[in-house]
C-alpha positions as CSV (number, residue, x, y, z in Angstrom):
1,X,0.0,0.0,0.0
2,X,1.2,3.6,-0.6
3,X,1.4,5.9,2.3
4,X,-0.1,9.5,1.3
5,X,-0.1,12.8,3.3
6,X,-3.9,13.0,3.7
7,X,-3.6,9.2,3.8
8,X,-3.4,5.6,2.5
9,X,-3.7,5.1,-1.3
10,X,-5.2,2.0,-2.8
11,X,-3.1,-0.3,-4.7
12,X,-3.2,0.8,-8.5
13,X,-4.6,-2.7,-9.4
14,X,-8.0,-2.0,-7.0
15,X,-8.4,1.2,-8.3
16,X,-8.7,0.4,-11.8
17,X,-10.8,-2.8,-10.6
18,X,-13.2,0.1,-8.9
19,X,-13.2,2.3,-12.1
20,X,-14.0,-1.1,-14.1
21,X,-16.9,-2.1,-11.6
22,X,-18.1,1.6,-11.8
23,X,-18.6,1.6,-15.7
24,X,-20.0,-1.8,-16.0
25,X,-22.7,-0.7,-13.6
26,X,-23.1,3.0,-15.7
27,X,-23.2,0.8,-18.6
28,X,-25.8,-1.6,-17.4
29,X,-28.0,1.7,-16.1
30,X,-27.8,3.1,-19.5
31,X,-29.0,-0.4,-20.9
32,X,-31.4,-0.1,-18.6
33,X,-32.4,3.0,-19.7
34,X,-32.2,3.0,-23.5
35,X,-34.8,-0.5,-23.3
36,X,-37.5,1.9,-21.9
37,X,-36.9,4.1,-24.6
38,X,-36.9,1.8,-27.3
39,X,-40.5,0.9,-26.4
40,X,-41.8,4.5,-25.7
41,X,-44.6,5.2,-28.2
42,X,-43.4,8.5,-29.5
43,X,-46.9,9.4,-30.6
44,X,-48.2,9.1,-27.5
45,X,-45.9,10.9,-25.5
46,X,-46.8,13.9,-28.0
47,X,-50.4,13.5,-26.8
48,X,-49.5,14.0,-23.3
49,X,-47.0,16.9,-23.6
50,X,-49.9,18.5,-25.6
51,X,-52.5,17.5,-22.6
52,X,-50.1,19.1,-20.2
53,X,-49.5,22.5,-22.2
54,X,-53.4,23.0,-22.5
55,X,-54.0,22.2,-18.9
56,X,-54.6,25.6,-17.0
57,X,-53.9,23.7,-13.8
58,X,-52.5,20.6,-13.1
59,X,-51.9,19.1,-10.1
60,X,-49.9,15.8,-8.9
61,X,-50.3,13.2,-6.4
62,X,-47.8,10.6,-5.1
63,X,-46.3,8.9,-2.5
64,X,-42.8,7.4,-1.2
65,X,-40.3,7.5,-4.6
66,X,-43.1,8.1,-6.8
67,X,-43.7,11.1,-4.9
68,X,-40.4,12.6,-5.2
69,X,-40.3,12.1,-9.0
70,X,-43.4,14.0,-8.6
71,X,-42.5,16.9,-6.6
72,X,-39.5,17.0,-9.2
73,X,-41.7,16.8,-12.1
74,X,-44.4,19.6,-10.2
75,X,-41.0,22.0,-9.7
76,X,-40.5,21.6,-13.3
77,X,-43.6,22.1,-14.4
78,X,-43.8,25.2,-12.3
79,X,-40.4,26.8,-14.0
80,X,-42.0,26.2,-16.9
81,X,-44.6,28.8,-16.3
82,X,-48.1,26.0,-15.8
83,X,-49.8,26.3,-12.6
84,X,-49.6,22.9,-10.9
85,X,-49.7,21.9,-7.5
86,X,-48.6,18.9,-5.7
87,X,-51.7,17.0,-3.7
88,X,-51.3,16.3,-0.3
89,X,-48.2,18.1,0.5
């Protein structure tokens, strides 16, 4: 092991071990995420981004993670000039 001033250094050979671990997981996340995409119906999603614009208000509901994403998707919503609301909250 190599000594450092603000302290041990990991062997080369684990750190490039780490960095290899790290990107097979990006990798696998962005596998992940291009599936979802490859069955999005494009069509569709226009239909909702139109729904959205026309709304005068909208407001969002959910709970635990879903909630989260919501209160993300209600902030963005809101920077975007629409009047939404999150439910419950």
């Amino acid at each position: 092991m190599i000594k450092h001033a603000a302290g041990p250094v990991l062997p080369r050979t684990f750190r490039q071990h780490e960095t290899s671990a790290m990107a097979s997981l990006y990798h696998a996340a962005l596998d992940d995420l291009r599936s979802v995409f490859d069955r999005l119906d494009d069509a569709a999603v226009d239909r909702c981004v139109e729904t959205i614009m026309a709304a005068r208000r909208i407001a969002l509901y959910g709970v635990g993670r879903e909630g989260l994403q919501m209160k993300g998707f209600c902030m963005r919503l809101f920077h975007l000039g629409r009047a939404v609301a999150m439910v419950g909250t």
